[in-house]
C-alpha atoms as one frame of an Amber mdcrd trajectory, in Angstrom:
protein
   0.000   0.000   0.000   0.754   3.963  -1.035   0.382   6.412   1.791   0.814
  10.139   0.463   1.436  12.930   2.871   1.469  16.630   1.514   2.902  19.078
   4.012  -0.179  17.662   6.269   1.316  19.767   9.578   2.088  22.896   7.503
  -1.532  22.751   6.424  -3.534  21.740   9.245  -1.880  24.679  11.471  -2.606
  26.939   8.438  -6.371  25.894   8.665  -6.864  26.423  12.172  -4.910  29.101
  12.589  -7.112  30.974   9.984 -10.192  29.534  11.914  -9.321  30.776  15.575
  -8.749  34.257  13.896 -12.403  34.356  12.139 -15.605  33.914  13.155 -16.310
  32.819  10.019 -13.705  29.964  10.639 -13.810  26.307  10.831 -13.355  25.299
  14.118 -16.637  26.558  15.320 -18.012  27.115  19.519 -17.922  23.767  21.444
 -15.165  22.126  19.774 -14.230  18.945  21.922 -11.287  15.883  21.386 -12.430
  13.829  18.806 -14.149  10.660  20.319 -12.519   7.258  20.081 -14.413   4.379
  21.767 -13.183   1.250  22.957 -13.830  -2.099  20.959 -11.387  -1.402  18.304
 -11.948  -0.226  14.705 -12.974  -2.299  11.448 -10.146   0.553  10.132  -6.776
   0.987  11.083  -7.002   2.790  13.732  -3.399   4.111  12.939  -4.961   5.572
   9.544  -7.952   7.293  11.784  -6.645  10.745  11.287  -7.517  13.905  14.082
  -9.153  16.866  11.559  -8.033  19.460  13.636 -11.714  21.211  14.220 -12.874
  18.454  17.364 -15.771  16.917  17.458 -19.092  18.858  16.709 -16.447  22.064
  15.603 -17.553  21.917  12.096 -21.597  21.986  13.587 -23.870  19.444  12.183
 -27.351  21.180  11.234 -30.857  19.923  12.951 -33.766  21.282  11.979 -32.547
  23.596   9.163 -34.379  25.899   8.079 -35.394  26.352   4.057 -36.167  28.542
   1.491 -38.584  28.678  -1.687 -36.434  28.792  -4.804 -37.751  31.667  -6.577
 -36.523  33.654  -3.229 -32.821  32.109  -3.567 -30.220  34.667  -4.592 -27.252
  33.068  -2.522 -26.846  30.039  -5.311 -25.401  30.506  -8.889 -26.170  28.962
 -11.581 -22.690  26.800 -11.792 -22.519  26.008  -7.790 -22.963  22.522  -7.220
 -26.100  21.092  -4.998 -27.157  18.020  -3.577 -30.370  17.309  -4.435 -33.564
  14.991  -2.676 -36.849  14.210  -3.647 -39.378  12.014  -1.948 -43.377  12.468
  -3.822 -44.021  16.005  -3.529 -40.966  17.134  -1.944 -38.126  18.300  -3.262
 -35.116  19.707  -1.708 -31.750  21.667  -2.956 -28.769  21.508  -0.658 -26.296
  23.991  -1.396 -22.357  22.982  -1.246 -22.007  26.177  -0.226 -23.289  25.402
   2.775 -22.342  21.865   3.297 -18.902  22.974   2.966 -19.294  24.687   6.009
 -21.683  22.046   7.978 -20.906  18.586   6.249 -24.358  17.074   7.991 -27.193
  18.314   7.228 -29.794  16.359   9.704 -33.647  16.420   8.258 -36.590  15.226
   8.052 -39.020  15.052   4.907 -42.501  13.484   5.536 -41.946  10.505   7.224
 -38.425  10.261   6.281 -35.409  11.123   8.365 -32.567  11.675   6.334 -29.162
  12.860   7.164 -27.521  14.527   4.431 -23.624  14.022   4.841 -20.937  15.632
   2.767 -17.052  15.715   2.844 -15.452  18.717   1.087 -12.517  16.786   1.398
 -13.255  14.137  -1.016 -16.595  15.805  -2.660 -18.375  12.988  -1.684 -22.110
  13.382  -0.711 -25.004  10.904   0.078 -28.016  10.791   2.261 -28.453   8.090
   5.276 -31.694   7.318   7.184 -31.777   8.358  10.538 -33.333   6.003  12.095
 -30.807   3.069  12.711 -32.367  -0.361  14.332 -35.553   1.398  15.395 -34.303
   3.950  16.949 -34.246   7.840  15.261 -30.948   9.249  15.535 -29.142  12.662
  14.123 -25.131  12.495  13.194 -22.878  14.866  13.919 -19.166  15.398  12.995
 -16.463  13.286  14.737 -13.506  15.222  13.672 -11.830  12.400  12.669 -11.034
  11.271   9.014 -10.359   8.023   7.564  -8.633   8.484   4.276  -9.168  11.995
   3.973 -12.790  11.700   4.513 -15.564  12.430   7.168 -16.253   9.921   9.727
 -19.846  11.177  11.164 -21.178   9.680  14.430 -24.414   9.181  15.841 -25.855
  11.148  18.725 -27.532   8.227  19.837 -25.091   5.607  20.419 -21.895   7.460
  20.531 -20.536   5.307  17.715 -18.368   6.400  14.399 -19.167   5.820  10.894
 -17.734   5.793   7.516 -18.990   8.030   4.450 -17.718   6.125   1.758 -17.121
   2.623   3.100 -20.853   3.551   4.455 -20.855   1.564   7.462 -20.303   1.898
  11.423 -16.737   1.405  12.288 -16.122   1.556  15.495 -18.617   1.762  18.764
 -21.574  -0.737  19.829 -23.405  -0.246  16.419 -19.882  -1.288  14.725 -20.433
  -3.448  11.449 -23.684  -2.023  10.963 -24.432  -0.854   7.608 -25.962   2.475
   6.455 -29.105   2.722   4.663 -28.780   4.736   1.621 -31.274   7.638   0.170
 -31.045   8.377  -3.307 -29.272  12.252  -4.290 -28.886  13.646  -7.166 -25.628
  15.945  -7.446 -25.874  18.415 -10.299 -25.331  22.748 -10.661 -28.145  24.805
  -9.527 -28.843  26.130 -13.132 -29.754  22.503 -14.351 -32.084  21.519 -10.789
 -33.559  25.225 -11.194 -34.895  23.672 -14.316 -35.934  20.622 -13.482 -37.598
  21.293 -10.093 -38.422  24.930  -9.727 -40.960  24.008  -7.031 -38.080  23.144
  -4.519 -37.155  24.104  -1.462 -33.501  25.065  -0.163 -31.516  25.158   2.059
 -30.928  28.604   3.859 -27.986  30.464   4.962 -30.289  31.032   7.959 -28.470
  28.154   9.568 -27.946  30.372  13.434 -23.950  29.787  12.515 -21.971  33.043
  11.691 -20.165  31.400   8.358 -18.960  32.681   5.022 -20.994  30.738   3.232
 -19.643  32.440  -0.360 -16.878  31.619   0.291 -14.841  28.000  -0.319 -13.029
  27.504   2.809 -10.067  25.242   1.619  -8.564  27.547  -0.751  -7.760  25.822
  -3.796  -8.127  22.427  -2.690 -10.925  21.690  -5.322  -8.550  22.862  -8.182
  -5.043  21.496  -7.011  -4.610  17.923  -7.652  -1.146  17.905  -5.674  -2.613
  19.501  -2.253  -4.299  16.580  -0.406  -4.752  17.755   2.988  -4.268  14.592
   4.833  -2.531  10.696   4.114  -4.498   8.337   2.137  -3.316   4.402   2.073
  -3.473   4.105  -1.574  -3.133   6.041  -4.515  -4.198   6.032  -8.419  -2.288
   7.748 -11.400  -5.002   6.504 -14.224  -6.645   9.720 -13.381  -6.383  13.528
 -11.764  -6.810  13.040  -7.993  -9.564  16.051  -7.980 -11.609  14.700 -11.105
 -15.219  14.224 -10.015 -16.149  10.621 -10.658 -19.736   8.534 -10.875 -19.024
   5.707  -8.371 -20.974   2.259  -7.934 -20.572   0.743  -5.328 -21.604  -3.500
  -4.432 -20.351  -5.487  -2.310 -17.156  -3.874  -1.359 -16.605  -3.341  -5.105
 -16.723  -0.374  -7.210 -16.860   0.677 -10.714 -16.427   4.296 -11.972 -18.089
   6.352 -14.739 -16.262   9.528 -15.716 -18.138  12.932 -17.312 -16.156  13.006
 -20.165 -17.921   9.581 -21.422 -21.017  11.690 -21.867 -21.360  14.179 -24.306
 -23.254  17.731 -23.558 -26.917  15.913 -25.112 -27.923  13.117 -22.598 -25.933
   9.844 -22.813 -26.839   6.359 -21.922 -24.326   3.590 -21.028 -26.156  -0.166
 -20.496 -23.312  -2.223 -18.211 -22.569  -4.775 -16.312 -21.033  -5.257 -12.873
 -20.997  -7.106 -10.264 -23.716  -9.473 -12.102 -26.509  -6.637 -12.150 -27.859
  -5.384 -15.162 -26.987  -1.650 -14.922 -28.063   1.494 -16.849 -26.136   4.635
 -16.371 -27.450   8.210 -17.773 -25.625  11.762 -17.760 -24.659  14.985 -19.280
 -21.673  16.901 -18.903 -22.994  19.571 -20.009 -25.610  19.846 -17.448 -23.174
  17.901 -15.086 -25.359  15.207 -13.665 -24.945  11.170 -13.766 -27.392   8.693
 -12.343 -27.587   5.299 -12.718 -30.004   2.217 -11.690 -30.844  -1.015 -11.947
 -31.913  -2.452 -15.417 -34.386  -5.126 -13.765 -37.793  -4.238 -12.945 -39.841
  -5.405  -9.722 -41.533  -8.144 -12.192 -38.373  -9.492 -13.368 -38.984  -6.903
 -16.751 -35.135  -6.261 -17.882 -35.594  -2.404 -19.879 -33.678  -1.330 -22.286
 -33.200   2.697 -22.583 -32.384   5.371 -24.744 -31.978   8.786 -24.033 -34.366
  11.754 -23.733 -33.163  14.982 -25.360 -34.508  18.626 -23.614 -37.041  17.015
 -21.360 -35.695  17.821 -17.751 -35.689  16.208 -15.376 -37.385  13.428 -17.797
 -33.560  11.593 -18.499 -34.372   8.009 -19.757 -36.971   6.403 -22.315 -37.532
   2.128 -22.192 -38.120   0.077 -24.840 -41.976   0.240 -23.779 -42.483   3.562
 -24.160 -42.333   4.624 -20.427 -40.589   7.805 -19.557 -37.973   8.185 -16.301
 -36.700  11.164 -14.429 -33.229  11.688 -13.006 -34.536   9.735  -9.310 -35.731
   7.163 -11.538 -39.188   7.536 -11.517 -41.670   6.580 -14.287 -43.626   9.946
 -15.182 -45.180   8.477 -18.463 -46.493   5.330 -20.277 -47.427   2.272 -19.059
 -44.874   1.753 -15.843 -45.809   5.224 -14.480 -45.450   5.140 -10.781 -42.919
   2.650 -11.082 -39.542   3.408  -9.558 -36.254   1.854 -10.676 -33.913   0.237
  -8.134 -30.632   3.060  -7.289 -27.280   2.183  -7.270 -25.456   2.488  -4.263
 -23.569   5.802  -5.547 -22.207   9.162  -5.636 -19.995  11.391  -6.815 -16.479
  11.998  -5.441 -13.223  12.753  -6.438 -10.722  10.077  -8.036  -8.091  10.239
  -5.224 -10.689   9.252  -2.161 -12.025   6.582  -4.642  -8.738   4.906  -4.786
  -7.865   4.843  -1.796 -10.941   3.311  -0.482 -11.258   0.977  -3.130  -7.923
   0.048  -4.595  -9.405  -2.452  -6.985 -11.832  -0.320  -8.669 -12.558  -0.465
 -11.808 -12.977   2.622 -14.567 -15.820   1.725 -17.101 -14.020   2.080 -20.862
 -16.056   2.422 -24.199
């Protein structure tokens, strides 16, 4: 295995140096140690890395507050969202604002949904709340594994994985998260498919800079990774924003530039599931689901051309949006099956999945 370390002391100290001078920093009020509990780790626990912030100093948001879109002038048109939709509702979660929170903790009919993000490996996906029974809300450790966040729950005390998605280390260890569906895109193209959302506000009670990106050019700089990761990748850039799949500790990556700026379907296979994969890099969005219907029906699909969010077309005439929803013909109300996915950058994928593989035409 690779480890890379770049100037990781140098920066840290930079970072929280800058934060305990603002108000608008990163550390936060409350800051404690990050919490370590006994039982041992389904990581090495030598890899757990301390952020610098403590735990809860980047604050986890409960009960956030949002606004209607048409009275949203904090978002431009290329800023990148996070975006959820269950029946009616529909929600827009600014980057912006997750770069500053990295949990947003929420609840949309009867759903409970924790909406985590890591700025540190642009990774974002939502978890349900409500773990063996019991409703919890996740907060942020302040430790990293691999350069990304390691949430824990309120409830139990016990730390969790983004992007291995699982508890890994207190009494819920080995337990696995249960995945919602979001779609990451720009706010121009969700604008324009859902202009009935809701988003979040800026009204979070936290005094934050929320237009500004508070890593500097971390996003841009593929030789500035903040902290060691066990593996690395030279197939491609380390900050490339990548499609991941992820099944049974495997994963198989889809890159924009395999779609072209019309909508693009790719039919795969992996893992021994029938797979269809839709994007645009143009309107910077990639989803992907499960080929096999509920009845055992395997679809084929083409795409749809200027029908937002309308993405996917099957071979009997029923039409899909980006969450995978029939809207027309004859399997309207239907729902396709998700991937376990999201998008992240190429360097976290490597290193948490060394034997990935990168889908080629």
């Amino acid at each position: 295995m690779k480890y890379l370390t770049i100037n990781t002391g140098i920066i840290v100290c930079a970072l929280l140096i800058q934060s305990c001078n603002d108000d608008n920093g990163l550390i936060g009020s409350g800051g404690t140690s990050p919490n370590t509990n006994s039982g041992g780790w389904l990581i090495p626990e030598n890899e757990v890395r301390d952020g610098g912030p403590g735990k809860d100093g980047i604050p986890a948001l409960t009960n956030p507050d949002f606004k209607a879109l048409s009275k949203t002038d904090y978002v431009s048109d290329n800023d990148l969202i996070l975006g959820f939709k269950s029946g009616v509702n529909v929600k827009a979660y600014p980057h912006d604002i997750l770069d500053w929170h990295e949990i947003i903790n929420d609840e949309i009919g009867n759903i409970k949904i924790a909406v985590t993000y890591c700025p540190l490996t642009g990774t974002g996906i939502g978890w349900d709340r409500e773990i063996n029974g019991t409703v919890t809300t996740f907060g942020v450790s302040g430790l990293l594994y691999n350069s990304n966040l390691i949430p824990y729950d309120r409830e139990s005390n016990s730390n969790w994985s983004q992007m291995r998605l699982d508890c890994v280390n207190g009494s819920l260890k080995g337990t696995k998260a249960k995945n919602y569906t979001l779609v990451e895109t720009t706010w121009g193209t969700w604008k324009e498919m859902y202009p009935e959302s809701s988003v979040l506000s800026t009204s979070t009670g936290y005094s934050r800079s929320y237009g500004r990106y508070p890593y500097g050019s971390y996003r841009t700089n593929n030789s500035y990774i903040i902290f060691p990761v066990s593996n690395t990748d030279s197939r491609i850039e380390n900050k490339e924003r990548v499609h991941g799949i992820i099944d049974d500790g495997k994963v198989k990556t889809y890159r924009f530039n395999l779609f072209s700026d019309s909508t693009t379907v790719i039919t795969d296979t992996f893992n021994d599931n029938e797979i269809v994969v839709a994007g645009s890099e143009e309107i910077n969005i990639i989803v992907s689901f499960l080929r096999k219907t509920g009845d055992g029906t395997l679809l084929e699909f083409h795409p749809v051309q200027n029908q937002l969010p309308v993405i996917l077309e099957d071979n009997e005439g029923s039409k899909w949006d980006v969450f995978g929803m029939a809207v027309e013909g004859p399997r309207e109300g239907e729902q396709l099956t998700p991937t376990i996915s999201m998008i992240g950058y190429w360097f976290a994928w490597a290193a948490f999945y060394p034997d990935l593989t990168i889908y080629a035409e």
